[in-house]
C-alpha positions, 0 to 999 in steps of 0.5 A: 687104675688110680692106685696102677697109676699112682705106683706107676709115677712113685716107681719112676720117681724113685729111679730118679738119682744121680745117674753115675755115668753118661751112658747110664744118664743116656739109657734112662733118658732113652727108657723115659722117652719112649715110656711117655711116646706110650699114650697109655701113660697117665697126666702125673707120670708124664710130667715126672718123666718130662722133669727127670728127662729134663736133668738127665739132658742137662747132666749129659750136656755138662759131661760133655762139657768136661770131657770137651775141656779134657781134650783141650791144651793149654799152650802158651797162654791159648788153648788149642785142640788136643792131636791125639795122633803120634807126632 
């Protein structure tokens, strides 16, 4: 159990990288999520997930971030809202 376990937490640490989108860092947060609603899952592997879980948020925030600041304009010294609509 102990061994189950341990290979359990090194598995999901290992998937832990720079996810290269925000729909990628979306899919795991969702997996890792529903991973520690399990109440099977062990103390160590919960704490990891929570940590990773933590990042992923922290980096989809920041991409939405940068694509919110893309759809603004400068325009005389202001920003105002990019119209994606035909003028």
């Amino acid at each position: 159990m102990l061994q189950s376990s341990l290979c359990s937490t090194q598995a999901l640490i290992m998937k832990k990288a720079t996810p290269k989108s925000f729909e990628e860092a979306l899919k795991r947060l969702e997996a890792l999520t529903q991973a520690m609603q399990s109440s099977e899952m062990p103390l160590e592997e919960a704490l990891a997930a929570y940590q990773e879980g933590n990042e992923l948020v922290q980096y989809c925030q920041n991409k939405l971030a940068e694509v919110e600041q893309k759809l603004h304009v400068l325009d005389e010294g202001g920003l105002k809202e990019l119209s994606l609509e035909a003028e």
